[in-house]
C-alpha positions in Angstrom: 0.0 0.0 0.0 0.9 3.1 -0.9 2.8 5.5 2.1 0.8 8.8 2.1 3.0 12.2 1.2 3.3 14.1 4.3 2.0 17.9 4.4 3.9 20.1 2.5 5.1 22.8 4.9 3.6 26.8 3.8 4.4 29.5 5.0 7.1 30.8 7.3 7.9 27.0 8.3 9.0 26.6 4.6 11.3 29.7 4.3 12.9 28.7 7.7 13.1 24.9 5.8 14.6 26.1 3.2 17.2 28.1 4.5 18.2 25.0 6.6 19.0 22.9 3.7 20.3 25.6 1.1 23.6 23.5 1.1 21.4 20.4 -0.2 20.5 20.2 -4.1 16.6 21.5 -4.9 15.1 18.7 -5.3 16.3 17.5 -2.2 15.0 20.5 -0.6 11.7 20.3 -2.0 11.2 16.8 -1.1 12.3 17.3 2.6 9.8 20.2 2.4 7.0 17.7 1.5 6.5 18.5 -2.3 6.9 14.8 -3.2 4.4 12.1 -4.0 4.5 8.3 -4.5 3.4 5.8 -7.5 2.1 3.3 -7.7 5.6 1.3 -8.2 6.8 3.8 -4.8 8.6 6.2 -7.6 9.4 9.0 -5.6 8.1 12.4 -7.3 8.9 15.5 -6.4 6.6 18.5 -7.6 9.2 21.3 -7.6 6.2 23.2 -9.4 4.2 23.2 -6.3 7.6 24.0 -4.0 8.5 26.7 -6.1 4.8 28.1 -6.3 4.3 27.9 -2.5 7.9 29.5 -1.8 7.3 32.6 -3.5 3.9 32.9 -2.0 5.3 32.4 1.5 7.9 35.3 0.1 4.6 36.9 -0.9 4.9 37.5 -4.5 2.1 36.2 -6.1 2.0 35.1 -10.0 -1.9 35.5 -10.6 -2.8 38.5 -8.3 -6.9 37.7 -9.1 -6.5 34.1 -10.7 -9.1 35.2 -13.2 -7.1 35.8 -16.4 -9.0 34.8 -19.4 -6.1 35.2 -21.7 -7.8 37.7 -23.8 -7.0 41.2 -24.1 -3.5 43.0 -22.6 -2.0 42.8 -19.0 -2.1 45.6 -17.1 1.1 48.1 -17.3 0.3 51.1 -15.6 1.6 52.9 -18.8 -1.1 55.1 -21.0 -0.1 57.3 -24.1 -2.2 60.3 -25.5 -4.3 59.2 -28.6 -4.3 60.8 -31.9 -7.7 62.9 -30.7 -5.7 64.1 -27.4 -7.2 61.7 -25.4 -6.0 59.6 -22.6 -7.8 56.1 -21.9 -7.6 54.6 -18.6 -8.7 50.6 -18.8 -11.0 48.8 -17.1 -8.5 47.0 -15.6 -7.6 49.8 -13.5 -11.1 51.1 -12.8 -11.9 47.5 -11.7 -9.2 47.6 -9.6 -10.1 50.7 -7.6 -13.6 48.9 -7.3 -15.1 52.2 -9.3 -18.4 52.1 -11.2 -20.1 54.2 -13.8 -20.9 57.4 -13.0 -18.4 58.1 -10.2 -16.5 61.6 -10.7 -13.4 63.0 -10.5 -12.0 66.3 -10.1 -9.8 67.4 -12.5 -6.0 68.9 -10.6 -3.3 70.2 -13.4 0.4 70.4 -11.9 3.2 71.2 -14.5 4.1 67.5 -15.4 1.2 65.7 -13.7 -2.5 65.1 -13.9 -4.4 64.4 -10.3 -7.4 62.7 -9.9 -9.5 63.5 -7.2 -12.6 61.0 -6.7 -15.7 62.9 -5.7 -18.4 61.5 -3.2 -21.7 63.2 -2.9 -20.6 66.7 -3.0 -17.6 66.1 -1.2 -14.1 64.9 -2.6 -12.6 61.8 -0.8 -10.6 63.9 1.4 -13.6 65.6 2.6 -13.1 68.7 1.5 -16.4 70.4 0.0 -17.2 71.0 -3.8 -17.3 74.5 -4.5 
């Protein structure tokens, strides 16, 4: 019968792991972390795809910030040009980030190299300062 794979460790208790056995090759590592499983035939395999993932989560970088990429359209890069008619387009993406919804408004603040936008709430902007 087969021997169950023990939990993989998460977390802090991986990173801690980790640095322990630094001096020991990665596959090592991962399978001393728990990122292994067992056959049928008790092969040994170890899921460095899984270690990996669940290292740099514990590190807290995470590689699908909302999981929900369709794989249509163009990732987010926080970069906008001016179109041709002197617009400037800011993408859903970012307004569904913010949580906004159609119809909220903005002020409008020109610096000398910058563009602020100020949400407004019911008469008031989000810093409470009144509309005038």
């Amino acid at each position: 019968m087969n021997k169950p794979a023990p939990t993989p460790l998460t977390g802090k208790a991986l990173l801690q792991k980790v640095k322990e056995l630094s001096h020991m090759p990665r596959r090592e590592t991962a399978k001393l972390c728990g990122y292994y499983s067992t056959t049928k035939d008790n092969q040994v395999r170890v899921n460095l795809t899984d270690f990996y993932d669940a290292v740099l989560k514990a590190r807290g970088i995470p590689l699908s910030p909302d999981g929900t990429k369709d794989g249509r359209g163009r990732e987010a890069t926080y970069l906008v040009s001016v179109h041709k008619n002197g617009q400037i387009v800011i993408g859903s993406t970012y307004t569904k980030e913010m949580g906004l919804k159609p119809g909220d408004e903005f002020d409008i603040k020109l610096g000398y190299k910058h563009i602020h936008l100020i949400q407004v709430e019911n008469g008031k902007d989000a810093g409470g300062d009144e509309e005038e």
